[in-house]
C-alpha positions in Angstrom: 18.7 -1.6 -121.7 21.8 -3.3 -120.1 22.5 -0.1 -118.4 18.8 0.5 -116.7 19.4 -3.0 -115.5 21.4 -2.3 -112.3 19.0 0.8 -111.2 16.1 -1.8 -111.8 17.8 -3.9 -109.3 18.9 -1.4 -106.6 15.1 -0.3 -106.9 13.2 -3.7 -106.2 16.1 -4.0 -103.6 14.8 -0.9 -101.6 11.2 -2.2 -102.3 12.1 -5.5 -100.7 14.5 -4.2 -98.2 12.0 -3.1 -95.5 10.1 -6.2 -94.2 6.6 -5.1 -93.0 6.3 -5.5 -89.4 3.1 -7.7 -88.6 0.6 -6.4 -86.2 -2.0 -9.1 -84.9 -4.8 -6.7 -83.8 -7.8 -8.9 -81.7 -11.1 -7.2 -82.2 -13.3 -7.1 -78.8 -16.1 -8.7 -81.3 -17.0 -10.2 -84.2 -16.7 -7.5 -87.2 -18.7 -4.7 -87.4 -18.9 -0.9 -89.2 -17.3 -0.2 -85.5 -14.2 -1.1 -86.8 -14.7 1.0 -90.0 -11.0 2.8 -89.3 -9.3 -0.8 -89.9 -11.3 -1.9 -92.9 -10.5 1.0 -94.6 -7.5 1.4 -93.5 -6.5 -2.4 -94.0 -8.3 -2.2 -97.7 -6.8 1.0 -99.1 -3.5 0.1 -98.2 -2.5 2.8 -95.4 -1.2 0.4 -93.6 1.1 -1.6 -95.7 2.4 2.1 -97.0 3.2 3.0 -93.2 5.1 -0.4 -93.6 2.4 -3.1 -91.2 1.3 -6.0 -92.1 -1.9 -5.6 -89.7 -3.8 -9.0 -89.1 -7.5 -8.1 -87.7 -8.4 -11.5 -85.8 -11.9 -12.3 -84.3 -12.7 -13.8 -81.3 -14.6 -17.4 -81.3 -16.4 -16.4 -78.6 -14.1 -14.5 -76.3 -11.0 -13.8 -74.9 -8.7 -12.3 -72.2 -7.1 -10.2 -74.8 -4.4 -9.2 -72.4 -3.5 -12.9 -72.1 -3.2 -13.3 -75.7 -1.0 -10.4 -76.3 1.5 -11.6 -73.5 1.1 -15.2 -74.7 2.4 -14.1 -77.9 -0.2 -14.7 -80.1 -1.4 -10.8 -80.2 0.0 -7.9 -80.2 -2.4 -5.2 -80.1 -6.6 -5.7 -79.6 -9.8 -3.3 -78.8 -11.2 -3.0 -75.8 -13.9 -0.5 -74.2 -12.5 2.4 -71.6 -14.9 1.0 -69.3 -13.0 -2.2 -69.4 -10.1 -1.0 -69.6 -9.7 0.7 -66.1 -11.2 -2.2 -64.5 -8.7 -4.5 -66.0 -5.9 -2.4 -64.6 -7.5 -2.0 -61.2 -7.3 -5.9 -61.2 -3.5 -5.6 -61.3 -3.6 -6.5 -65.1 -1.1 -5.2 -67.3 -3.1 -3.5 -69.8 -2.2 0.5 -71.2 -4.4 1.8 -73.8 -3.0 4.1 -76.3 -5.8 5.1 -78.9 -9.3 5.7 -79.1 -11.4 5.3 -82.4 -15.0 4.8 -81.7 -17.6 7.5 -79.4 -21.0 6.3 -79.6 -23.8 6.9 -77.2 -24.4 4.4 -74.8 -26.9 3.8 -72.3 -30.0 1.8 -71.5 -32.7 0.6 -74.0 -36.4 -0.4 -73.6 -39.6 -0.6 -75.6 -42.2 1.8 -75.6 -44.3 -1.2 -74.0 -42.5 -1.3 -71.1 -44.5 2.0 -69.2 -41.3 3.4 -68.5 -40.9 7.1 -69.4 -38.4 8.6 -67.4 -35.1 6.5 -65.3 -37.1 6.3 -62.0 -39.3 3.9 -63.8 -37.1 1.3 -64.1 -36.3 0.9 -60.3 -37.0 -2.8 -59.2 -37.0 -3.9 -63.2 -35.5 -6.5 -64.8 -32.5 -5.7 -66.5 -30.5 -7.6 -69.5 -26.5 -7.1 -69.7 -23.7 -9.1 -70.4 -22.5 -10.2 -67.4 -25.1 -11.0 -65.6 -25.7 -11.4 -63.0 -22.6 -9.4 -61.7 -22.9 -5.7 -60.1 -22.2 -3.8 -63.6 -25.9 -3.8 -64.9 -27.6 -2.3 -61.6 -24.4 0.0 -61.2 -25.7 2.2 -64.5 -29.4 1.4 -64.2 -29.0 2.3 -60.1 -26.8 5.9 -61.1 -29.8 6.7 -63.8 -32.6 6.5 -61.1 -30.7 8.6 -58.4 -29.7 10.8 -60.8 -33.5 11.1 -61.6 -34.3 11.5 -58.0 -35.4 8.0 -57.4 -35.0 6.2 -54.4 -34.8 2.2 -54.9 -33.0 -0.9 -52.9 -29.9 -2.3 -55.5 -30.8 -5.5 -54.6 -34.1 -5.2 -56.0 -33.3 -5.4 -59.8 -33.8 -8.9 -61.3 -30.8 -10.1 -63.7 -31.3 -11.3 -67.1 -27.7 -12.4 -69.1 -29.2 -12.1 -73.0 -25.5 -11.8 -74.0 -25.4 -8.9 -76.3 -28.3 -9.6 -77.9 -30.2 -6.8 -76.0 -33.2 -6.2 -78.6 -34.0 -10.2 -78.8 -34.3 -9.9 -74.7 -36.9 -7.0 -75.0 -38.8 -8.5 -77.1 -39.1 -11.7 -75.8 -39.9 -9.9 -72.7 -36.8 -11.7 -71.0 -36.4 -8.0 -69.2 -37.5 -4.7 -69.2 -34.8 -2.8 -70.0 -30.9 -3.5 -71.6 -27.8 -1.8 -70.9 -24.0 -1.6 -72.2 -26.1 -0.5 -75.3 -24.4 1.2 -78.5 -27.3 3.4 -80.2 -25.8 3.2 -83.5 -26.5 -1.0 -83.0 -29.3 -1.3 -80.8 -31.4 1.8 -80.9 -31.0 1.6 -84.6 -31.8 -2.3 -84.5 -35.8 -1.7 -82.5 -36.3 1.5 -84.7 -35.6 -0.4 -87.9 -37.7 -2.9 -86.6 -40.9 -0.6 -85.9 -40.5 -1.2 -81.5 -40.3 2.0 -80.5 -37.5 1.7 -78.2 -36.4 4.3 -75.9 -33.2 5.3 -74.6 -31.1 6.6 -71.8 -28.2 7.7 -72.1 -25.3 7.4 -69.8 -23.9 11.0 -69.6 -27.2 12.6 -69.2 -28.0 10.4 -66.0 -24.6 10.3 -64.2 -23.3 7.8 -65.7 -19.6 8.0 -66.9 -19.5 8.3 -70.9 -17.7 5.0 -71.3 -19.0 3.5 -74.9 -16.0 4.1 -76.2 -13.5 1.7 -78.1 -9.7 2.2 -77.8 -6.7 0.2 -78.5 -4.8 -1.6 -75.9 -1.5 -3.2 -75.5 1.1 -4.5 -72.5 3.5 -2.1 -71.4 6.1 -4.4 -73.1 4.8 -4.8 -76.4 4.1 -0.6 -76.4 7.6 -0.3 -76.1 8.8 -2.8 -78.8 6.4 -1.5 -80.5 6.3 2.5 -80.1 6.9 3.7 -84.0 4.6 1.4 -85.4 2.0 1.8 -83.1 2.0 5.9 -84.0 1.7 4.9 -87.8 -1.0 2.5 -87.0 -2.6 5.6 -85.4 -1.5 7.8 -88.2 -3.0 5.3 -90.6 -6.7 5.0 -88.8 -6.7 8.2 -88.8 -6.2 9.2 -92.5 -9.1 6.4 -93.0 -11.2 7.8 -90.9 -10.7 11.0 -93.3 -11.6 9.0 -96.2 -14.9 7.9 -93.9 -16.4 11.0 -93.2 -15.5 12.4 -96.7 -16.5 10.2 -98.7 -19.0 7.6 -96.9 -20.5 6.1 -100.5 -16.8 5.1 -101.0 -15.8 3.6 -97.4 -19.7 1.5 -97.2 -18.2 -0.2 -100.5 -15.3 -0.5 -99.3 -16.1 -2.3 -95.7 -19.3 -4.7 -97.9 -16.4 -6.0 -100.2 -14.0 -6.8 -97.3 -17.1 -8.2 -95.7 -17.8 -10.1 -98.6 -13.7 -11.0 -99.4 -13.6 -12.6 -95.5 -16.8 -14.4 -95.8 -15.6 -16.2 -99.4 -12.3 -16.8 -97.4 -14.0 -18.8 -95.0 -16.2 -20.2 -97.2 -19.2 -19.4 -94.8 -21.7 -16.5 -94.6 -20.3 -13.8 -92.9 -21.6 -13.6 -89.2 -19.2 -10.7 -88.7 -20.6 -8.0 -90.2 -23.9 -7.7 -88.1 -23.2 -9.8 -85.0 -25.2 -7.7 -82.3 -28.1 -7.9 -84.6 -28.4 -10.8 -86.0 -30.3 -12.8 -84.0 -33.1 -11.0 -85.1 -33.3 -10.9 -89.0 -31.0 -13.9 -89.5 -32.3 -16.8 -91.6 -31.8 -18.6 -95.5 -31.1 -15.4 -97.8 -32.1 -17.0 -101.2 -33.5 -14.4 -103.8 -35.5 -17.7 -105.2 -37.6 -17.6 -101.9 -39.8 -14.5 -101.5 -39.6 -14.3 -97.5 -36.0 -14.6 -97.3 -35.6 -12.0 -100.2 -37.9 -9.6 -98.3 -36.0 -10.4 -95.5 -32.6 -9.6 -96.8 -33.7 -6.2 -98.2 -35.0 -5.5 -94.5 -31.3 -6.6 -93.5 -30.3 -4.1 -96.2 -32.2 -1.8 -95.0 -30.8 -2.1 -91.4 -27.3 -2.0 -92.5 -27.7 0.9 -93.9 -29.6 2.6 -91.4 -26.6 1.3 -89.1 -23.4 2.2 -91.0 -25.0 5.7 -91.2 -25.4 6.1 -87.6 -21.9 4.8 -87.0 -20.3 8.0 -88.9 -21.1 10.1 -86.3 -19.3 8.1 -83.4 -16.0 8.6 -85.5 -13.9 11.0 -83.6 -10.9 12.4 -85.0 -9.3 12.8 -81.8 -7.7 10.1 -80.8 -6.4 11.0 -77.0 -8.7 10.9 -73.5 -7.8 12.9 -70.6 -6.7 11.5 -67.5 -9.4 13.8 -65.6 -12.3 11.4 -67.8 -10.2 8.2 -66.6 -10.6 9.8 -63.2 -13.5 10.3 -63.0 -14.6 6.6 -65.0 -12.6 5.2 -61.6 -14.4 7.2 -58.8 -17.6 6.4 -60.5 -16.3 1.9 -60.4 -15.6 2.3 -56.7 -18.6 4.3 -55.5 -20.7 1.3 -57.0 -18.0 -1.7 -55.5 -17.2 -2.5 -59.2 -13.5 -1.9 -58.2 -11.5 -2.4 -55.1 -11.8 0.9 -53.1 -8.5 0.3 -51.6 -6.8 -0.1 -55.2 -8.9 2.5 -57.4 -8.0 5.8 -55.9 -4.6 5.1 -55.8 -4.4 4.1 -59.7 -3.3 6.9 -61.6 -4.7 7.0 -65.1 -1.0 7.4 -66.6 -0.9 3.9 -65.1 -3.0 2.3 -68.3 -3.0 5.3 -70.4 -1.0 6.9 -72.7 -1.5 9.6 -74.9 2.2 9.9 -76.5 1.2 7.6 -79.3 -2.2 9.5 -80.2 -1.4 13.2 -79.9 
């Protein structure tokens, strides 16, 4: 035994020798199966085996993620494409390195609305965050063009329901929603018996830009280069596990649910923060409303996670041509300087050296 005693030693002194390097990764919102990569990821361990100590942080309400990362206090956070190149157009120093979520996006409305095709919506009301800035009537303006609708920009009435796009329909705050994710929303009104309908952005002009990536500062890419590709590496072997074995990864993302909301010693308002305004409420089985109402929150979780798996791709990288063409689209509709856009080449705030 006295003799094992030194190997034991040189062993937990290899084990120890490697300090993790921490990763603070700001999500763009509160917790959702969006982020399935990281949960699982995070959970199984791929990341502490590529040697990160990956922190996922929410935002209270919201932040300049940029600003945090060169404040020090992130490293790494998620941001849309869509974002993304509008940041850098605003001189921000913002590259994006990874993308891990493609969902359809588009704009929603009810089937009570007497719209059927995008020319109907000229002159409507429209909900998006942001209001009442240029960004909703940019999409819902391409869609009716692109239908072969005529209709003054100016005409649109502005509704800011936050992302809480479903709660604005019904309350008949607007007519139609937009900077909608159909595995949230579209799921959200179908669960809830609305018959909403749905346009989507690339089959009315509209650049495909519902897509989540990873962002940094050129600095912290730099400092940061080989853990960044295993942090890559590692989202990607989870979103393996994902699409192999779903049972497995929905256990997996309700016990970290469950694991952050006991840490807090609150309910969780992560794990369905786009929908929750509409089925949230008292959850005790003793009550027979609120236990109908949880298995209809059941039921909607389900129905979401499920639609989720599909928006998993396992490629990683973006082109510059789609960057390109995501730019031309912001300054034919004066969402970006047309002096600085054309000139901003997407290798600017892109990188694919860290996905590929």
């Amino acid at each position: 035994p006295s003799a094992a005693l030194p190997s034991l030693l040189l062993l937990l002194a290899d084990r120890s020798y490697a300090t993790p390097t921490t990763i603070r990764l700001g999500l763009e919102w509160f917790l959702n199966p969006d982020h399935l990569p990281l949960v699982v990821a995070l959970r199984e361990g791929y990341f502490a085996e590529a040697g990160l100590d990956v922190q996922l942080l929410e935002p209270a309400d919201h932040w300049e993620a940029e600003e945090e990362i060169l404040a020090g206090r992130l490293d790494v956070a998620v941001t849309e494409t869509l974002h993304l190149a509008q940041d850098a157009a605003r001189g921000k120093p913002v590259i994006g390195f990874s993308r891990f979520l493609h969902t359809d996006g588009g704009v929603l409305f009810l089937g009570s609305s007497n719209i059927s095709r995008p020319s109907d919506m000229c002159g409507r009301t429209i909900s998006y965050p942001g209001s009442p800035g240029i960004g909703g009537p940019a999409i819902v303006q391409t869609m009716v063009e692109a239908d072969g609708g005529s209709c003054d920009i100016a005409s649109y009435g502005k509704h800011n329901g936050g992302f809480y796009h479903v709660k604005a329909l019904q309350d008949k705050a607007a007519a139609v929603a937009t900077l909608v994710f159909y595995n949230f929303e579209v799921i959200e009104a179908q669960q809830m018996g609305l018959r909403p309908g749905f346009f989507s952005l690339k089959e009315w002009g509209v650049p495909d830009f519902c897509q989540l990536v990873l962002f940094t500062t050129p600095q912290r890419l730099q400092a940061l280069r080989p853990q960044l590709r295993q942090l890559v590496l590692a989202m990607r072997r989870a979103t393996g596990l994902i699409k192999r074995e779903p049972a497995r990864a929905a256990r997996i993302y309700e016990q970290h649910v469950k694991g952050s909301a006991a840490a807090a010693g609150t309910t969780n308002r992560s794990a369905l923060a786009k929908v929750g305004a509409a089925l949230s409420g008292a959850a005790a089985m003793v009550n027979p409303v609120a236990a109908m109402r949880r298995r209809k929150e059941r039921k909607l979780e389900a129905a979401i996670f499920d639609a989720t798996l599909a928006a998993l791709p396992n490629d990683n990288s973006l082109s510059g041509a789609y960057f390109q063409g995501l730019m031309a689209w912001l300054v034919k509709t004066g969402q970006v300087d047309a002096q600085v856009g054309p000139e901003l080449l997407p290798e600017g705030y892109w990188t694919n050296d860290i996905a590929l």
